[in-house]
C-alpha positions in Angstrom: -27.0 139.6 38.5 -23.7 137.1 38.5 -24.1 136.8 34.6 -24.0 140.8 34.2 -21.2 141.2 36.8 -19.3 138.1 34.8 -19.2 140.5 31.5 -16.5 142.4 32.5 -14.5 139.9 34.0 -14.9 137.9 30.5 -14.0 141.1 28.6 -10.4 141.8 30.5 -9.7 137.8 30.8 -9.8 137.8 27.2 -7.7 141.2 26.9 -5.5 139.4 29.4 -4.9 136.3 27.4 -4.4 138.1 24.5 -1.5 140.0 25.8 -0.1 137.5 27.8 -0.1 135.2 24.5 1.1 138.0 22.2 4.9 137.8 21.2 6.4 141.1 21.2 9.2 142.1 19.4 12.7 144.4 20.5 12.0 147.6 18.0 14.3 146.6 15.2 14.3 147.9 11.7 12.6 144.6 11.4 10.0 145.6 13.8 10.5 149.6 14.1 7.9 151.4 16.8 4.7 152.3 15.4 4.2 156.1 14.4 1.3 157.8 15.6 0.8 160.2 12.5 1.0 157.0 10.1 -2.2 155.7 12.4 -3.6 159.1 13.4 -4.2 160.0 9.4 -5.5 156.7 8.1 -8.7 156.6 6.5 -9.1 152.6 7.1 -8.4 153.1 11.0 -11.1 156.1 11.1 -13.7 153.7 9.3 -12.6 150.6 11.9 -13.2 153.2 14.6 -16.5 154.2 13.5 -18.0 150.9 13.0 -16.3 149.6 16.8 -18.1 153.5 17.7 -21.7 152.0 16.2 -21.3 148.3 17.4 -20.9 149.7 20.7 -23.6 151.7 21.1 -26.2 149.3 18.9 -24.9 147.5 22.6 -25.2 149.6 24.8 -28.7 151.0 23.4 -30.2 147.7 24.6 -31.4 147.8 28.3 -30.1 144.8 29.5 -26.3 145.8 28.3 -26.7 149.3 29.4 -25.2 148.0 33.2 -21.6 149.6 32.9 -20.0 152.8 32.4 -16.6 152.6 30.2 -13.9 154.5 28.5 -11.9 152.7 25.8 -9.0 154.5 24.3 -6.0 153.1 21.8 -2.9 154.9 21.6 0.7 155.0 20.5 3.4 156.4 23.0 2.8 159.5 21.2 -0.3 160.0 21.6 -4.4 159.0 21.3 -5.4 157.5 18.1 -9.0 156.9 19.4 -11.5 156.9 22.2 -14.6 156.1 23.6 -16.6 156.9 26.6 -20.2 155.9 27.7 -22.2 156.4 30.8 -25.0 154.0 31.8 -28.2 155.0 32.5 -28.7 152.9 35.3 -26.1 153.8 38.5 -26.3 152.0 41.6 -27.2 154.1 44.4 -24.7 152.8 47.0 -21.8 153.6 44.7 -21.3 157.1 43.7 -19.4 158.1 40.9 -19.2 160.6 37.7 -22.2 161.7 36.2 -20.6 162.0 32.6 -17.6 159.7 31.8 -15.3 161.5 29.9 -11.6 160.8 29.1 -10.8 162.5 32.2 -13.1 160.0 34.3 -11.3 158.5 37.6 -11.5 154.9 37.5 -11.1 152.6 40.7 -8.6 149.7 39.8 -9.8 147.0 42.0 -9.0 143.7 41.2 -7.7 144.5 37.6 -4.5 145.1 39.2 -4.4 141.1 40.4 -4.3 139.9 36.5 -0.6 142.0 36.8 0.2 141.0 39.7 -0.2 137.2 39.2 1.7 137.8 36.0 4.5 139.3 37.3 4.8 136.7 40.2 4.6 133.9 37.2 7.1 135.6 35.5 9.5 135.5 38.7 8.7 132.1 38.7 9.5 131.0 35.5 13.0 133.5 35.6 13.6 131.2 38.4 13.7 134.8 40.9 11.0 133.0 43.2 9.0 130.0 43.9 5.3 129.9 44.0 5.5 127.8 47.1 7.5 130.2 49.3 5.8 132.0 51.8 4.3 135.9 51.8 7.0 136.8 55.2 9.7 135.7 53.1 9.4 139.0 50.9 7.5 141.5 53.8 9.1 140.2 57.3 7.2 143.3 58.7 4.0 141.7 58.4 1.9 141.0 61.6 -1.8 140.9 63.4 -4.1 137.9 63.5 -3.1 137.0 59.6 -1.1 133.9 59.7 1.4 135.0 56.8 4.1 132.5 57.5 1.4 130.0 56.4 0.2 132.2 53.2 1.9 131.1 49.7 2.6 133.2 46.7 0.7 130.7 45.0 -2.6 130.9 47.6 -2.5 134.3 47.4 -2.5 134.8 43.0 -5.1 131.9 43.0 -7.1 134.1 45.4 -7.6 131.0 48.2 -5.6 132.0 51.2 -8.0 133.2 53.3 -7.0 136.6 53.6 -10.2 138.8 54.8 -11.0 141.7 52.5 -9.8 144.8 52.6 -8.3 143.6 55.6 -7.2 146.6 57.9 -6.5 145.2 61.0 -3.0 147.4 62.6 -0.2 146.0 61.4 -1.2 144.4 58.7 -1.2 144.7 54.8 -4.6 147.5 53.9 -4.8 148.0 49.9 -6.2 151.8 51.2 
């Protein structure tokens, strides 16, 4: 069970990495922005597509990868250039969710938004904005309950070793819902 939950975790580490470690340019005549007709009528793209399309679901048709429902979809800031959605046979009980994925699907974020977060904290960081070492109540004063957030570093916190209960929703104090 820890090797199948581990999957997606590699799969947006990797996707995180990549971004992190791509160098993006200012658009520039150099570098103008991409234009989504340019991608949207290329033959080449619509063959890449297809064979990503029946990679995935040569996957996906064996059991033992058929744990996850997904939507992929690429796009320009004008629009979708390609997607695709799958469902997985197997749902876990305890968990509701959609019957069908579809583009339209509703995904909980859960800890995908921490990748971002740490990022942007390491980004502060390095602008010289903040210091990993400086405490949580020096940014939310408000803070209170049994937490002890005077004690709780930026860096404890993105490293995910502070202690902090989950979903923690004691009054007073920080609730993600």
């Amino acid at each position: 069970m820890y090797a199948q939950n581990c999957r997606p975790v590699s799969l947006l580490l990797g996707i995180f990495v990549t971004q992190v470690l791509a160098r993006c340019y200012d658009p520039s005549p150099a570098f103008p922005l991409p234009k989504h007709h340019a991608y949207r009528d290329s033959e080449l793209l619509r063959k890449d597509f297809k064979l990503i399309e029946n990679e995935l679901e040569k996957l996906v048709s064996d059991p033992k990868f058929d744990i996850s429902s997904y939507s992929i979809e690429i796009t320009t800031s004008e629009g979708t250039l390609w997607e695709n959605h799958h469902t997985s046979k197997e749902k876990d009980a305890k968990r509701p969710g959609a019957t069908k994925i579809t583009g339209g699907s509703v995904y909980r974020m859960a800890s995908v938004t921490k990748c971002f977060t740490t990022l942007a904290l390491l980004q502060q960081h390095i602008a010289g904005n903040l210091s990993l070492d400086n405490t949580v109540d020096m940014y939310l004063s408000d803070l209170s309950g049994s937490i002890p957030w005077k004690d709780i570093t930026l860096k404890t916190m993105a490293s995910q070793l502070s202690g902090i209960p989950r979903d923690c929703t004691q009054a007073g104090s920080f609730s993600p819902w």
